[in-house]
VEXDOSE-698478 format. One line per 4 residues: their letters; for each residue x, y, z of C-alpha. Coordinates in Angstrom, 2 decimals, padded with zeros to 5 digits. Layout:
BEGIN
A	X Y Z | ... $
This chain:
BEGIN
XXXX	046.52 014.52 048.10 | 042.77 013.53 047.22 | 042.20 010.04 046.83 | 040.28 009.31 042.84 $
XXXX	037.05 009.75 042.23 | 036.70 005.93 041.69 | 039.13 004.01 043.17 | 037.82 000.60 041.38 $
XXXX	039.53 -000.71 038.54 | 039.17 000.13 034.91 | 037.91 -003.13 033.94 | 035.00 -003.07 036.87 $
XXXX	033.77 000.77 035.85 | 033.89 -000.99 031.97 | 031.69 -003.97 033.19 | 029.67 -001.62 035.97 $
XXXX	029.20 000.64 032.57 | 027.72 -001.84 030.60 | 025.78 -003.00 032.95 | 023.87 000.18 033.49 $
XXXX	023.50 000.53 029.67 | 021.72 -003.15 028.94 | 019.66 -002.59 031.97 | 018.60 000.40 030.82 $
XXXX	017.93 -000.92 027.24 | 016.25 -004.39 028.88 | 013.73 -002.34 030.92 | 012.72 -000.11 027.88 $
XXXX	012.39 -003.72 025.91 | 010.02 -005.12 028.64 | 007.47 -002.37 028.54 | 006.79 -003.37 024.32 $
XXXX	004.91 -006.62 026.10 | 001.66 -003.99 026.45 | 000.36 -003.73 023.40 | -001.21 -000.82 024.19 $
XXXX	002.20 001.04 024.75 | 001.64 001.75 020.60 | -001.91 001.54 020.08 | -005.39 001.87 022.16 $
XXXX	-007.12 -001.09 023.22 | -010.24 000.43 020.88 | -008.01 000.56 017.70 | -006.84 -002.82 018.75 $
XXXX	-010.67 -004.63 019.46 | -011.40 -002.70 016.23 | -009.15 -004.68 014.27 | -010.57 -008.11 013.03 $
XXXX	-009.17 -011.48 014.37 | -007.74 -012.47 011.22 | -005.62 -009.03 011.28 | -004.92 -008.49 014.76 $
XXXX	-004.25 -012.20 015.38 | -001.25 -012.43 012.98 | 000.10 -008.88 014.07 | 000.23 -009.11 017.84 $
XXXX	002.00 -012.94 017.48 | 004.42 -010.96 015.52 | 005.05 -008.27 017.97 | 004.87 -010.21 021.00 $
XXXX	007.84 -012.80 018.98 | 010.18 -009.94 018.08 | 009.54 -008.36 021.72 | 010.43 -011.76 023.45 $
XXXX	013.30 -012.51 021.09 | 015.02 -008.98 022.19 | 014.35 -009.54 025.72 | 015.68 -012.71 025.52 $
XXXX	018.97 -011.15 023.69 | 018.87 -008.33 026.54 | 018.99 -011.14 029.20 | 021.81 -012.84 027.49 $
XXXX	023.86 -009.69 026.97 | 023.35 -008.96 031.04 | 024.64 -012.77 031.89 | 027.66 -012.22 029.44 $
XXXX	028.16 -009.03 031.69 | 028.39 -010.66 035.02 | 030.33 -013.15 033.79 | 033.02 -010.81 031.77 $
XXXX	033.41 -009.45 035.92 | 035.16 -012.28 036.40 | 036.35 -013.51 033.29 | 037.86 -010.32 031.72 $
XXXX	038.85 -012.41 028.13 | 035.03 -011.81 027.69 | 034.83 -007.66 027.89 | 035.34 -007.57 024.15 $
XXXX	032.22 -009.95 023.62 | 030.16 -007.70 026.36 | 030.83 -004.56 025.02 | 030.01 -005.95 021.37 $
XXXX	026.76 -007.92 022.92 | 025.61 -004.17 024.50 | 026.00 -002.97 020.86 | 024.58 -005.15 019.30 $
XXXX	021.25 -005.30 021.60 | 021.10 -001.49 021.42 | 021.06 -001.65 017.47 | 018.34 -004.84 017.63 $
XXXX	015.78 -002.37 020.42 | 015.93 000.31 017.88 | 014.76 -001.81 015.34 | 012.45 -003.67 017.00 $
XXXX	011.61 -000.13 017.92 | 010.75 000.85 014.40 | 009.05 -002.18 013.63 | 006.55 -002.09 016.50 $
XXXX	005.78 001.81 015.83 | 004.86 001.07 012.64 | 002.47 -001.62 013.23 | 001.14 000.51 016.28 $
XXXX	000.44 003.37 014.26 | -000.83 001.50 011.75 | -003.62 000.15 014.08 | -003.98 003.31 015.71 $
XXXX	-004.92 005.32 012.90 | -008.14 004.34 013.94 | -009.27 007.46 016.01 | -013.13 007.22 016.25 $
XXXX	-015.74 005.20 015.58 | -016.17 006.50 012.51 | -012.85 006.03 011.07 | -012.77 002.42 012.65 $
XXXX	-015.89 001.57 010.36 | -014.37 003.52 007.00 | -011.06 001.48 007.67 | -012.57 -002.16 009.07 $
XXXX	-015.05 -001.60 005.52 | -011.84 -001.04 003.47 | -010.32 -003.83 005.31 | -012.60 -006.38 003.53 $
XXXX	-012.88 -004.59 000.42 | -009.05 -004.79 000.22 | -009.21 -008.92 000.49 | -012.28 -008.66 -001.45 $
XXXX	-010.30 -007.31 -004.54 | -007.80 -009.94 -004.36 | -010.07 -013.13 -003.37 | -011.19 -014.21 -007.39 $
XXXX	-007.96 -013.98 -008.36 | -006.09 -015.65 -005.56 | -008.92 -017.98 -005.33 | -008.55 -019.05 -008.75 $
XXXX	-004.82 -019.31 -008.88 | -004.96 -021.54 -005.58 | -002.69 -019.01 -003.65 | -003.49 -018.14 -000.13 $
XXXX	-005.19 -014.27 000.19 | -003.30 -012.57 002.71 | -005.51 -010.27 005.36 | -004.88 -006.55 004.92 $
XXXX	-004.81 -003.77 007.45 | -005.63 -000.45 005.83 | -004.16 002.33 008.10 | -004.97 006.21 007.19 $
XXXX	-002.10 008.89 006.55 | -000.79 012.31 005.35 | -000.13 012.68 001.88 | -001.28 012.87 -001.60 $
XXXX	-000.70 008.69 -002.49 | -001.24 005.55 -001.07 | 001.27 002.77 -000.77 | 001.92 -000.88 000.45 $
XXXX	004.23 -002.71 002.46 | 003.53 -006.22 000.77 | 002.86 -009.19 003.45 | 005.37 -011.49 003.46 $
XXXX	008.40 -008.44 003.18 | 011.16 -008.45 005.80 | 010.59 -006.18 008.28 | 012.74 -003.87 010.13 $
XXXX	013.47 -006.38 012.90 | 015.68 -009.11 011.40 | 013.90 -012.40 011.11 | 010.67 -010.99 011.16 $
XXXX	007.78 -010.57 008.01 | 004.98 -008.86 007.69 | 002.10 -010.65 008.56 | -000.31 -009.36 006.76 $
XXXX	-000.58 -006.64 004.08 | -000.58 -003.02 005.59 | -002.19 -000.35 003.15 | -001.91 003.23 003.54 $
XXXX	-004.70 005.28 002.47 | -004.05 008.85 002.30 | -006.89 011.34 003.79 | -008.22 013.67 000.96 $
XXXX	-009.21 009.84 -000.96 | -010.74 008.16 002.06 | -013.85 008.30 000.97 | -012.89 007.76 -002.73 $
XXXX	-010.28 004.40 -002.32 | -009.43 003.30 -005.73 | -006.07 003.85 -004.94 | -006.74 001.07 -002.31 $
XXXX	-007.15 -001.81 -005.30 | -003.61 -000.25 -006.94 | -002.28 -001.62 -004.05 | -004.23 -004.36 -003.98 $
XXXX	-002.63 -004.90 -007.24 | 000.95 -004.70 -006.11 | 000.05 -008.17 -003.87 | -001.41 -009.88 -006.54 $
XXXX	001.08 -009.21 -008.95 | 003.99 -010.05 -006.95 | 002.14 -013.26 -005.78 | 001.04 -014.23 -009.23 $
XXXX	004.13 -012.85 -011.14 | 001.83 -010.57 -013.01 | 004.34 -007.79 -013.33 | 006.86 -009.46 -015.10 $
XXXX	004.77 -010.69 -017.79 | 003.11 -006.90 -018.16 | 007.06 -005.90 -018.64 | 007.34 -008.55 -021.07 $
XXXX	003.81 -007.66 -022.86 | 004.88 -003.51 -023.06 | 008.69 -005.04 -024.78 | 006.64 -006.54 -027.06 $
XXXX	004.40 -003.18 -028.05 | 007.18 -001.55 -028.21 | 009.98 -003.61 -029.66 | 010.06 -001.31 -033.18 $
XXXX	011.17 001.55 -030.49 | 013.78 000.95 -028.30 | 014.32 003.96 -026.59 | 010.44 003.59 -025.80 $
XXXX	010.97 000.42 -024.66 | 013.08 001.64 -022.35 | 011.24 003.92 -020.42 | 008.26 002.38 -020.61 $
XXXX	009.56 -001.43 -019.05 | 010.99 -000.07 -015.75 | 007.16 000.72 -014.85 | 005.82 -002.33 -015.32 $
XXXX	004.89 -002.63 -011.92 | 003.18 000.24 -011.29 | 001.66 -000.35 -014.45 | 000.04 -003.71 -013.59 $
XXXX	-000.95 -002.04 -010.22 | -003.13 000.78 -012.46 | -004.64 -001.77 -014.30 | -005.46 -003.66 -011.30 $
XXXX	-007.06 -000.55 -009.88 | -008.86 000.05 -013.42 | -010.68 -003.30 -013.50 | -011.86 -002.81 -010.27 $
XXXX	-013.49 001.00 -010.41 | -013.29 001.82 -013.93 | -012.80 005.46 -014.82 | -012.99 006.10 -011.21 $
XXXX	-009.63 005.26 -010.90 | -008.65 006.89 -013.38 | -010.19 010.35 -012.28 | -009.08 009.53 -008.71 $
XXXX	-005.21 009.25 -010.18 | -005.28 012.37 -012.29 | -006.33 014.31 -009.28 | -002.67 013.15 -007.70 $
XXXX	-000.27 013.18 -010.94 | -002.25 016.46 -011.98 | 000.41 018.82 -010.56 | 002.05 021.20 -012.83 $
XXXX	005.55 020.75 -010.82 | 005.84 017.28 -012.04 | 003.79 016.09 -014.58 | 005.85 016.27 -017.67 $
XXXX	008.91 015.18 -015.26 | 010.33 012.40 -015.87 | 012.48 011.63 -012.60 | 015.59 009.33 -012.33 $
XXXX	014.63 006.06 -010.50 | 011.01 006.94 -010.23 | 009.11 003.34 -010.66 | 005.65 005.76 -011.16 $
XXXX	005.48 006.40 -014.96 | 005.52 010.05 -015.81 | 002.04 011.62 -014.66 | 001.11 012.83 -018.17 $
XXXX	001.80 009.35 -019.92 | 000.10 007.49 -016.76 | -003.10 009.50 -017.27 | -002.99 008.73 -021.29 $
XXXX	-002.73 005.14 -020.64 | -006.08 005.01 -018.32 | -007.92 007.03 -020.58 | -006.89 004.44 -023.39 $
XXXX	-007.77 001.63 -021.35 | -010.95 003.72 -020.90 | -011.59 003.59 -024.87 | -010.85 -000.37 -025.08 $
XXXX	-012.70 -001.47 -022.48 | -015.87 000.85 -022.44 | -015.72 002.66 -026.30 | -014.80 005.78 -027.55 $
XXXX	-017.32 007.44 -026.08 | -017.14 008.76 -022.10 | -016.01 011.03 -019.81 | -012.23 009.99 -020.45 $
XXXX	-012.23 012.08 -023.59 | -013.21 015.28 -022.00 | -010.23 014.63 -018.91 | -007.80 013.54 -021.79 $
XXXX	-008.31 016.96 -023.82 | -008.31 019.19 -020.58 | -004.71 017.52 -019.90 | -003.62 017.89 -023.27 $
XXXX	-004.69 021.63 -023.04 | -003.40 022.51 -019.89 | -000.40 020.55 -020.00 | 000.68 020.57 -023.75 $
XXXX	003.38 018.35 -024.26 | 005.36 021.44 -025.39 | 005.89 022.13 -021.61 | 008.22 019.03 -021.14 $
XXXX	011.80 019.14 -021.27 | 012.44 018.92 -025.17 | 014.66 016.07 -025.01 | 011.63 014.28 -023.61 $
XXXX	009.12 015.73 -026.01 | 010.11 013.38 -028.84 | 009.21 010.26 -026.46 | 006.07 011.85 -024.94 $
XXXX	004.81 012.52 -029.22 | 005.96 008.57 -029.61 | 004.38 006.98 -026.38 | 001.01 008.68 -027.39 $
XXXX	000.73 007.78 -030.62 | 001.34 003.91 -029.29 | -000.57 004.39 -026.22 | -003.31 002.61 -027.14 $
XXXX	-001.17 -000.43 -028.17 | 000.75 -000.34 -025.09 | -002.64 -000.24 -023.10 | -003.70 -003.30 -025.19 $
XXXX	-000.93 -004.98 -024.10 | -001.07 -004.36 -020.48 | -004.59 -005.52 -020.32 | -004.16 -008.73 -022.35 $
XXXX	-000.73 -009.47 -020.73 | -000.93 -013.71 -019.35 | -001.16 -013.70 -015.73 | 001.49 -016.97 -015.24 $
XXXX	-000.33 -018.12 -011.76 | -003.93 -017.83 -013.49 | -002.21 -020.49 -016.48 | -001.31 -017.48 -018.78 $
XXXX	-005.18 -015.85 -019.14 | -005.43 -012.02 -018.66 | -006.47 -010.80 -015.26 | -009.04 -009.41 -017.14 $
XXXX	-010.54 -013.11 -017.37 | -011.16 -013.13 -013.71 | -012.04 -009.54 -012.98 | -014.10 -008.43 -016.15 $
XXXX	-013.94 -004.42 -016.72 | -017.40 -004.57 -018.24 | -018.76 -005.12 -014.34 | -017.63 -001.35 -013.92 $
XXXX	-018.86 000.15 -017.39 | -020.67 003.03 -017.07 | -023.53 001.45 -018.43 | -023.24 -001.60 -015.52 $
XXXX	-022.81 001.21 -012.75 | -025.73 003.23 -014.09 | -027.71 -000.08 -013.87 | -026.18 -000.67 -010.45 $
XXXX	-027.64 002.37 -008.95 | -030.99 001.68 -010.93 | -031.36 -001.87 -009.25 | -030.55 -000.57 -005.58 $
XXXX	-031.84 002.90 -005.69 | -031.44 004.93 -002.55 | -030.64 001.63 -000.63 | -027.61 000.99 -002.53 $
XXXX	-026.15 003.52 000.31 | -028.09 002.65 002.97 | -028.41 -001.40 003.05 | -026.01 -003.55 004.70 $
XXXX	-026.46 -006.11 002.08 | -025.45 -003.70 -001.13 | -022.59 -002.71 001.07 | -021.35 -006.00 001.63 $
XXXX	-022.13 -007.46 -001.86 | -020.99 -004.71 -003.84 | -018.94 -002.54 -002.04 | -016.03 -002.50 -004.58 $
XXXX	-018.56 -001.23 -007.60 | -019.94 001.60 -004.80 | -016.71 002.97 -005.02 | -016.39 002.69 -008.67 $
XXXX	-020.33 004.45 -008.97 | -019.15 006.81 -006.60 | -015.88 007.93 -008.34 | -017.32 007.50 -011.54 $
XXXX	-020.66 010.26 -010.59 | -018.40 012.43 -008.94 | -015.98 012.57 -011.97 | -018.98 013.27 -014.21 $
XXXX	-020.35 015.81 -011.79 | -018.19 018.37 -010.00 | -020.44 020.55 -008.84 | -022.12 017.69 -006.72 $
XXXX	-018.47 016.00 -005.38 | -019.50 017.10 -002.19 | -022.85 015.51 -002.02 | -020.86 011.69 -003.54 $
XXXX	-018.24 012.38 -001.04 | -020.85 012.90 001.92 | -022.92 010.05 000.46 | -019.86 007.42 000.46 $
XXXX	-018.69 008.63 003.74 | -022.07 007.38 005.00 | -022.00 003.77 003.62 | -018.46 003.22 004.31 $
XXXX	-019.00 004.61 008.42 | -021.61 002.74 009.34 | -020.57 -000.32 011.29 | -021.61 -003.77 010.63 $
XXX	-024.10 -005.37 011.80 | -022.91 -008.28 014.04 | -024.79 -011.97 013.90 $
């Protein structure tokens, strides 16, 4: 008769077993210590100290902190040889380290791909210069409330919108925070980032508690209608984040957002547990903000009517015809509200006290691009003093001028490319 395959006992295969998994898992966890195993050393020297700083002491913690529970696991291994009483705390501790390397494993992909979005040199400079426009945006207002601005890495994506992931949120890894604010930017809006300062927003709000007064501003507006109240509140923080964007780049951001709710699949939806309001109302409100800030007179008319004609209300569901009829006829109330609500960090004034809409008027911009002239887009010093209104001017002449988008688009790619001068 053959002798077994493996003559040693169970509990020694169990422990050689485990063994052989952790070491496997361990030497996987060692190779994170190269940065560069997730992004090139160019995206990484094109990241600024104050962002790459904060982000590598995060990965290199949450890389030694799994090693470090690898290493453990592998001494509770050898001694469990011996000791068989601890085999139930191996085989948990191999478990356990598995589940912590795959998160650690999402966590540093992110942040690698993040920095790594930054494929050439001219990508590095359109993302580095959105970079400090991003901590620009939330400087007066942080400044003033006496909060600490966070740095922001703006990484470039797929898709049609951007979005955040706030600094200071847990991260994947348990333990660990973000470090800094990571921005998406999504490619066909590159070179026309308003959406950058609606995320912007999102910080600022939840660091000021903006977004919670803006709920409490729209229940006011709307307390006569309760059903409108309803709708309307759960959006309050995408709300605050439009307005945040609006104050910034004016109508740009306004044309900029009805080129991504514009599409006929979904905006007269309203959809379950969406925080976005519905595309339709969203675009209503910024053309009302439009009319309060800058007067009743602009390009905002001509969008809102080309809505309203493509996309008559008539087209929604009909039980949500009735509150799309009510909304409008309040939506310049509601807008009121939203743009008056007390910002509790900045002692209950309206952001609008800090960042003053008038700055992107039409009428400023025009005078904007009068002042600079063709330097505005070539001059190192426009582009650092004013490179939140460029965007605004740009969105705002491309808005007001289709047939030349092309040229504004070319013309902003240029400014926002070229690198910075170094001292």
């Amino acid at each position: 008769m053959n002798a077994p395959l493996h003559s040693a006992s169970p509990h020694l295969l169990l422990s050689d077993d485990l063994e052989r998994q952790v070491m496997h898992w361990l030497g996987a966890a060692r190779t994170f210590r190269d940065a560069e195993e997730f992004a090139s050393i160019e995206a990484w020297r094109s990241v600024e100290r104050e962002i790459g700083s904060p982000l590598r002491k995060q990965m290199h913690r949450i890389v030694e902190e799994l090693i470090s529970l690898g290493e453990a696991t592998a001494e509770l291994i050898r001694r469990s040889r011996t000791q068989s009483s601890l085999t139930p705390r191996a085989v948990a501790g191999v478990q356990r380290f598995r589940r912590r390397y795959g998160q650690v494993d999402t966590t540093l992909d992110f942040l690698g791909d993040a920095v790594n979005s930054r494929t050439s040199p001219k990508i590095r400079g359109a993302l580095g210069a959105l970079d400090r426009m991003a901590k620009a945006s939330m400087l007066p207002v942080l400044s003033e409330a006496r909060i600490a601005c966070p740095p922001v890495l703006v990484y470039q994506d797929k898709g049609t919108g951007a979005s955040i992931l706030r600094a200071g949120v847990r991260l994947w890894t348990p333990g660990a925070v973000m470090p800094v604010a990571a921005i998406k930017i999504v490619r066909h809006n590159l070179y026309r980032p308003t959406s950058l300062f609606h995320e912007t927003g999102h910080q600022v709000a939840h660091l000021t508690g903006w977004a919670a007064s803006v709920e409490a501003a729209i229940g006011r507006a709307l307390a006569s209608d309760p059903p409108l109240r309803r709708m309307w509140q759960p959006w309050a923080s995408e709300i605050a984040a439009d307005v945040y964007a609006f104050l910034h780049t004016g109508f740009a951001s306004i044309a900029a957002l009805y080129d991504v709710v514009g599409d006929a699949r979904t905006i007269l939806t309203w959809r379950l547990g969406d925080p976005h309001p519905i595309g339709w109302l969203r675009t209503l409100f910024g053309c009302a903000m439009s009319r309060i800030a800058f007067g009743e007179r602009g390009p905002w008319n001509a969008m809102e009517a080309a809505m309203l004609a493509h996309f008559p209300a008539s087209r929604a569901d009909e039980t949500l015809q009735p509150l799309l009829a009510r909304s409008r006829a309040q939506i310049t109330g509601i807008a009121r509200a939203c743009l008056d609500a007390p910002v509790p960090a900045l002692g209950g004034r309206p952001m609008s006290a800090v960042l003053e809409p008038d700055r992107v008027s039409p009428r400023a911009l025009a005078e904007l691009e009068r002042l600079g002239g063709a330097a505005l887009w070539t001059s190192p010093a426009w582009r650092a003093l004013e490179g939140i209104r460029l965007v605004a001017l740009a969105g705002l002449r491309e808005a007001e001028t289709p047939s030349e988008a092309s040229g504004w688009i070319e013309r902003a790619r240029g400014w926002l490319t070229a690198q910075p001068e170094r001292a």
